[in-house]
C-alpha positions in Angstrom: 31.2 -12.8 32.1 27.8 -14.0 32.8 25.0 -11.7 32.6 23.5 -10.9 36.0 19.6 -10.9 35.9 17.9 -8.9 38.6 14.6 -8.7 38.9 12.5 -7.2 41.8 10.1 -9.5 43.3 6.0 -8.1 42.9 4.5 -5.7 46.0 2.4 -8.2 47.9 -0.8 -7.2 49.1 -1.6 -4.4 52.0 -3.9 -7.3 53.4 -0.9 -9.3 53.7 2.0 -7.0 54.7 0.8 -5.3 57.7 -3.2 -5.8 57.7 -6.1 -8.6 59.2 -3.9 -11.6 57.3 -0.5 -10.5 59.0 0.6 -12.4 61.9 3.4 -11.2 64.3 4.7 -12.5 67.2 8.0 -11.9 69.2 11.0 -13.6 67.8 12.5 -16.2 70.3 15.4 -14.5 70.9 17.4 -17.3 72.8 17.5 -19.1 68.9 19.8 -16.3 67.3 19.6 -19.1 64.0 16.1 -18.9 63.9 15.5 -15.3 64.5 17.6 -14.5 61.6 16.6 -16.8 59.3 12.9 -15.3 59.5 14.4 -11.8 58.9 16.5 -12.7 56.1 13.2 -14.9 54.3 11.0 -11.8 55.4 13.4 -9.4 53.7 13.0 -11.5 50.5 9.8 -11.6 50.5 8.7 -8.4 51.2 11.4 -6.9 49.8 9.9 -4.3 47.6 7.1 -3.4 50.3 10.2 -2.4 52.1 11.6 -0.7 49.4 8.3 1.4 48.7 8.1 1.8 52.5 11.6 3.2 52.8 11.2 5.3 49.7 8.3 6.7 51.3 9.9 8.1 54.4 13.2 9.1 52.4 10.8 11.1 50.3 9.0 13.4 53.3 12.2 14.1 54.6 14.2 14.5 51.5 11.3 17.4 51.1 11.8 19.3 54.2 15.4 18.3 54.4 16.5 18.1 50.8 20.1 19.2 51.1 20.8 17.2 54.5 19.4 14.1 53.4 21.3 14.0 50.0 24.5 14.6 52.4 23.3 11.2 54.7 22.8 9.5 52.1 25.7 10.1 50.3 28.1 9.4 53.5 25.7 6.6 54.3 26.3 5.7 50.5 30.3 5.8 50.3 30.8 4.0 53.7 28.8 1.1 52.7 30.9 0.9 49.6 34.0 1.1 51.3 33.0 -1.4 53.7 32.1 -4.0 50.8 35.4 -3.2 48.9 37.3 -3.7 52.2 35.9 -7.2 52.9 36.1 -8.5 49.8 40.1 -6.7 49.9 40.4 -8.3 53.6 40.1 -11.9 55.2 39.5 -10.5 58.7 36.7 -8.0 57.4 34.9 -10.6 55.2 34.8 -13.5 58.6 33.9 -10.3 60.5 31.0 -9.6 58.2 29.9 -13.3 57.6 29.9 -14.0 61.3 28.6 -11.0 62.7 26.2 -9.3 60.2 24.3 -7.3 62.4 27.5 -5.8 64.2 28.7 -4.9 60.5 25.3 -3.1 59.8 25.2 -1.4 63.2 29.3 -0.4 62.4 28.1 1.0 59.2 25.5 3.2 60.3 27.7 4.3 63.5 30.7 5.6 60.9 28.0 7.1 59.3 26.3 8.5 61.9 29.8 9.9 63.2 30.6 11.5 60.0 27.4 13.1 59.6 27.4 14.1 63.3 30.9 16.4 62.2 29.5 17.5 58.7 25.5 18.1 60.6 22.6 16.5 59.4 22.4 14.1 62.5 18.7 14.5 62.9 18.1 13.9 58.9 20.1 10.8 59.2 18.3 9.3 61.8 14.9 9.9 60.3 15.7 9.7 57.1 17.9 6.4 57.1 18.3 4.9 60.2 14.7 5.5 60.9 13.0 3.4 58.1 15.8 0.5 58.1 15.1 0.4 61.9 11.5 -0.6 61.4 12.3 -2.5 58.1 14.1 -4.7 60.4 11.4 -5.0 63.1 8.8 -5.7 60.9 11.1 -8.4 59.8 12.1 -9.6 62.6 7.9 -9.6 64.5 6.4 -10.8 61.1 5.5 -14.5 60.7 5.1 -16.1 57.5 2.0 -18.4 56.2 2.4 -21.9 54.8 1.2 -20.2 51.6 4.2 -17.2 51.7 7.0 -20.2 52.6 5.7 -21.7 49.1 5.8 -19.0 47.2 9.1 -17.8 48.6 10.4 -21.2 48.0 9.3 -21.1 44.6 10.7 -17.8 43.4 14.3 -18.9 44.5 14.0 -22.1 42.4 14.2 -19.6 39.2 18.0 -18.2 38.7 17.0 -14.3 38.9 18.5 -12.3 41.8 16.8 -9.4 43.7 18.0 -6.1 44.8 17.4 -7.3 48.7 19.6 -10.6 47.8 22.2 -8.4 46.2 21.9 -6.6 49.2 22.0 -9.1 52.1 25.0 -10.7 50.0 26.9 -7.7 50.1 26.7 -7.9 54.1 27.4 -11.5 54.1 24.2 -13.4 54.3 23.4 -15.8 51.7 19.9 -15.7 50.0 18.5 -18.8 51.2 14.3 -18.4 51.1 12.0 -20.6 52.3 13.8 -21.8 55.6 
């Protein structure tokens, strides 16, 4: 069995996540190709930014709402993991997933929601989780890159280590391909 070598990529800069060297712009929605090949690099390449950002959030509520969030996440937790075992078990789930990631994302958090919405906790979930992966995903999706960032992402996918966010994205079937 081959050894699996993750590695986190480093926190870029304030400056150039959000701050004076950021550029964002509406993604042309009409080129659905496009538009999700800039999330998918952005992801990469900000991917522990998002992870710090996300952690962040989780952490405020998980202190107000300690007992509800570790409920969302754990439903939120177990549904993702039953949805990777079942298209990896099932042909239809697995062209579902490659064809239509977003839908398979947007079903996850919908089962989720639904469960937590019998067990309570909807208002954690939504701030907690949904909240933070919602604007993950618009920074993403509004956030161009710089010549410079393309290089560098192409670069770091040259070397053979994987990243949590190309784990991730894998598991909802999208390939890591940076620098596109």
């Amino acid at each position: 069995m081959e050894k699996m070598d993750v590695q986190p990529p480093p926190i870029r800069t304030l400056d150039d996540f959000v701050l004076s060297s950021a550029q964002f712009a509406v993604p042309d929605i009409r080129n659905l190709e496009r538009w999700n090949n800039r999330i998918i690099n952005n992801l990469l390449y900000y991917q522990s930014n998002y992870f710090v950002s996300f952690l962040t959030i989780l952490g405020i509520v998980g202190y107000f709402q300690p007992f509800n969030l570790f409920l969302g996440a754990t439903v939120v937790t177990l549904i993702f993991m039953g949805f990777v075992w079942a298209a990896e078990n099932q042909a239809p789930i697995r062209r579902f997933r490659r064809n239509h990631p977003s839908l398979a994302l947007g079903a996850i958090l919908g089962a989720s929601y639904l469960f937590l919405t019998v067990l309570g906790g909807v208002a954690v979930f939504l701030f907690g989780i949904a909240f933070p992966i919602l604007l993950i995903l618009i920074h993403a999706s509004v956030r161009l890159r710089s010549l410079k960032n393309k290089l560098e992402n192409k670069l770091e996918s040259i070397g053979l280590k994987r990243t949590p966010m190309g784990l991730l994205l894998e598991s909802l079937g999208q390939e890591q391909e940076a620098g596109s």
